[in-house]
C-alpha positions as CSV (number, residue, x, y, z in Angstrom):
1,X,4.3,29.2,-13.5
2,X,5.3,32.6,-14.8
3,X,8.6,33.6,-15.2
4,X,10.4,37.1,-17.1
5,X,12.9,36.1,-19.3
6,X,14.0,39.2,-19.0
7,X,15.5,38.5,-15.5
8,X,17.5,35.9,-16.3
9,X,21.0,35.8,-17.8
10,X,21.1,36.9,-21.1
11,X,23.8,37.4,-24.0
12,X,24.1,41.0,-24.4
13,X,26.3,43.0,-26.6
14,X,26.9,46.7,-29.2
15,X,24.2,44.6,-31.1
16,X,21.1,44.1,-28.5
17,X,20.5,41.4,-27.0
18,X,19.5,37.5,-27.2
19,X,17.5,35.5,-24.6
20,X,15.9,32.0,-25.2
21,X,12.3,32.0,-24.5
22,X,12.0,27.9,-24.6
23,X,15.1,25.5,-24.3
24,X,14.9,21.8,-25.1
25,X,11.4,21.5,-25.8
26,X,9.5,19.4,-28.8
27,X,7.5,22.5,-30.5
28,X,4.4,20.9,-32.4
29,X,3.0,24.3,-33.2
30,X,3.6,28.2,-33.2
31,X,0.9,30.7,-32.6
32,X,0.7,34.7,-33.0
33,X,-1.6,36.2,-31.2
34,X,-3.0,39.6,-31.3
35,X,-6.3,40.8,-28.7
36,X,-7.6,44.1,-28.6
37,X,-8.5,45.8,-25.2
38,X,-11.1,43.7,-23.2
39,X,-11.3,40.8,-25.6
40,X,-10.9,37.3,-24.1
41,X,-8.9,34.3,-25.7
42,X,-9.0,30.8,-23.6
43,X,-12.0,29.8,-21.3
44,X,-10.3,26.2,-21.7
45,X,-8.2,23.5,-21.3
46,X,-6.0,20.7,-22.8
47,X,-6.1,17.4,-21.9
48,X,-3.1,16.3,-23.5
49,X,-1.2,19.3,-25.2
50,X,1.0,22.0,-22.9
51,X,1.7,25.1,-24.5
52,X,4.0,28.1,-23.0
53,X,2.3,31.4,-23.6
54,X,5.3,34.5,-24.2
55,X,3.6,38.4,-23.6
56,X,5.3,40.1,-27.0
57,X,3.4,43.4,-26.1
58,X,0.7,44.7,-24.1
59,X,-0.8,44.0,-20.4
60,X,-3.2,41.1,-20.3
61,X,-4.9,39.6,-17.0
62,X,-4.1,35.5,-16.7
63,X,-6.7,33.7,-15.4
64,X,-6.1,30.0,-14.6
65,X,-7.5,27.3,-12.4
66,X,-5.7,24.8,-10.4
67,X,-7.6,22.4,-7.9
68,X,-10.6,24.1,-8.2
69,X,-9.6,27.2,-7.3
70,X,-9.2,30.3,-9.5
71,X,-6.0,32.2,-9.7
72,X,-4.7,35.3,-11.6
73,X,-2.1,37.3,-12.4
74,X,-0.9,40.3,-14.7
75,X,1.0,39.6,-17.9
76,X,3.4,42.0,-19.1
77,X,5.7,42.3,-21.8
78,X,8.9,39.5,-21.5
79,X,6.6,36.8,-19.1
80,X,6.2,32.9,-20.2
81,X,3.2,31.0,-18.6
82,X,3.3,27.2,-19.2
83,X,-0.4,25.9,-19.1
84,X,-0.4,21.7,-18.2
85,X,-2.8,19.4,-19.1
86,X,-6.5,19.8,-17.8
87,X,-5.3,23.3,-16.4
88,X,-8.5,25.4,-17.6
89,X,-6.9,28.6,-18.9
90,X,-8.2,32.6,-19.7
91,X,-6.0,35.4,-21.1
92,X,-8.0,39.0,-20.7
93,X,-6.3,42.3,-22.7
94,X,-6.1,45.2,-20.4
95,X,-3.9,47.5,-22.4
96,X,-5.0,48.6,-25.4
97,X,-4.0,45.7,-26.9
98,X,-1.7,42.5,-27.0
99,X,0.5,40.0,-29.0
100,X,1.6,36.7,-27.5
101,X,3.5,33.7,-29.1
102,X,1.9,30.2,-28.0
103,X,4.2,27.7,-28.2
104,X,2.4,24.1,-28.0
105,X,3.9,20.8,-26.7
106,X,1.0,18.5,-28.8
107,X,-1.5,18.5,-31.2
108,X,-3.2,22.6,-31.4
109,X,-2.7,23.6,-35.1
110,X,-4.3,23.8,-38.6
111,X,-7.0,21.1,-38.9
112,X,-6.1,19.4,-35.3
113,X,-6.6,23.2,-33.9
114,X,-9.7,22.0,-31.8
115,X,-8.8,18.4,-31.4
116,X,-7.5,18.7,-28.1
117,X,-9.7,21.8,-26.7
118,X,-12.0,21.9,-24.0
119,X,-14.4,24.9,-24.0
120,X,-15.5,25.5,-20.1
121,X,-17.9,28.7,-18.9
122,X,-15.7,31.8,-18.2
123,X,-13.2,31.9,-14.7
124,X,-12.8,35.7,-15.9
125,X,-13.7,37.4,-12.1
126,X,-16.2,40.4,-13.2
């Protein structure tokens, strides 16, 4: 699922702007990411944890695979992917770089940071 939070409604005035990225969700854990062009972050999955990804800056290539079959699609600043459980997951930079926010629904931080990861060969198409 990806979805611009920049399209929906919005409280806008003189000041800027405010827009909620995640609504009535348990947050376990808050991530900042920053990639440099071409690196790769993912090739992996949870099998309990969910965790939204939110594209801060940059351009980045989403890989992901659902029922065996590999699907991607382009990141930009403003979109929110939600990754499930056992949903094998690839972010590639194609700008010149990229910050995302991971917000994670489950164990993913400090010392329980690999607890629930599952590394799996890369789904990045060459």
């Amino acid at each position: 699922m990806k979805i611009n939070i920049f399209n929906k409604k919005i409280f806008k005035d003189k000041r800027g702007l405010i827009a909620d990225i995640i609504y009535k969700k348990n947050i376990n854990h808050v991530a900042y990411i920053y990639s440099k062009k071409d690196s790769i972050r993912g090739n992996h999955f949870h099998k309990k944890t969910s965790q939204y990804t939110f594209v801060v800056e940059g351009k980045i290539e989403y890989y992901y695979k659902k029922q065996n079959r590999i699907k991607k699609t382009i990141l930009k600043k403003g979109h929110l992917v939600l990754n499930k459980p056992n949903e094998i997951h690839t972010f590639k930079t194609i700008s010149q770089n990229s910050l995302m926010i991971v917000f994670t629904l489950g164990i993913r931080g400090g010392k329980d940071y690999e607890k629930d990861t599952y590394r799996v060969n890369s789904i990045v198409k060459k």
